[in-house]
C-alpha positions in Angstrom: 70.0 78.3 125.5 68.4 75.2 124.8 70.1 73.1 121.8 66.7 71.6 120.8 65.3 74.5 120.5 67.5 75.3 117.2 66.7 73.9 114.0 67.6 70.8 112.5 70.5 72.9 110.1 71.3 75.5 112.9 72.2 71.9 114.6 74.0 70.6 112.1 75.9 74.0 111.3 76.7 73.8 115.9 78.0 70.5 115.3 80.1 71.2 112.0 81.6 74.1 113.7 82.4 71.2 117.0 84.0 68.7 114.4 85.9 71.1 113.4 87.2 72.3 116.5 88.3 69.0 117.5 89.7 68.2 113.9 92.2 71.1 114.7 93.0 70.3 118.0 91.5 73.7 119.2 90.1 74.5 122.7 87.0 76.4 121.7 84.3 77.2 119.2 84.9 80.4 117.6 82.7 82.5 115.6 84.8 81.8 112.3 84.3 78.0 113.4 80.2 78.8 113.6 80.5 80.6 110.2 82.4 77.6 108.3 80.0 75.3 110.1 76.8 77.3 108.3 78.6 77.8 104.5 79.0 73.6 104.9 75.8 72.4 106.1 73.9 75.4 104.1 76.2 75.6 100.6 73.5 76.6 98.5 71.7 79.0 100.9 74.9 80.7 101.5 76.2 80.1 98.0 72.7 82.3 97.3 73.5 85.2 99.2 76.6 85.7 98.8 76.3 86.0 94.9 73.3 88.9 96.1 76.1 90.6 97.5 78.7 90.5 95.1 80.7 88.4 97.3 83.3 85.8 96.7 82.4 82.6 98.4 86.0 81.2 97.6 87.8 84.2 98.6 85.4 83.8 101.9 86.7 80.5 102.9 90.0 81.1 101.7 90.4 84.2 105.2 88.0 81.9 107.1 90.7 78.6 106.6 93.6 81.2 107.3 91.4 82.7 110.7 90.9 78.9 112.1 94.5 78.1 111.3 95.8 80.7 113.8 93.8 80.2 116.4 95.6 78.3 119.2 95.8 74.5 119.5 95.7 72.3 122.3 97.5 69.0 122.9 97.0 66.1 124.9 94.8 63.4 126.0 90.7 64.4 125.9 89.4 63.2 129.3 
């Protein structure tokens, strides 16, 4: 899979989803962290679908928070 190949938001959405791994001191990037990665860099492309299908985007990100909060954390140095 080559990175370049992706689009300049399916980048962005890769790299939220990395800053947020390493925000919560977590050892790897999960699907949840892809998904909150895509709803930040694409709010009103998500924001768009989600009304289509009568889905709360609050309520969304409410289980996704809770989901990446109990996922396991590393400590220590990064080398």
């Amino acid at each position: 899979m080559n990175f370049n190949n992706f689009t300049i938001k399916a980048q962005e959405a890769v790299q939220e989803a990395v800053n947020l791994v390493q925000a919560k001191g977590q050892q790897a990037i999960e699907p949840v962290h892809l998904l909150a990665g895509v709803m930040k860099v694409g709010e009103n492309i998500t924001r768009f679908i989600f009304q289509k299908l009568g889905v709360n985007e609050q309520q969304v990100s409410l289980v996704l928070d809770r989901q990446i909060d109990s996922l396991p954390k590393v400590s220590g140095a990064e080398p």
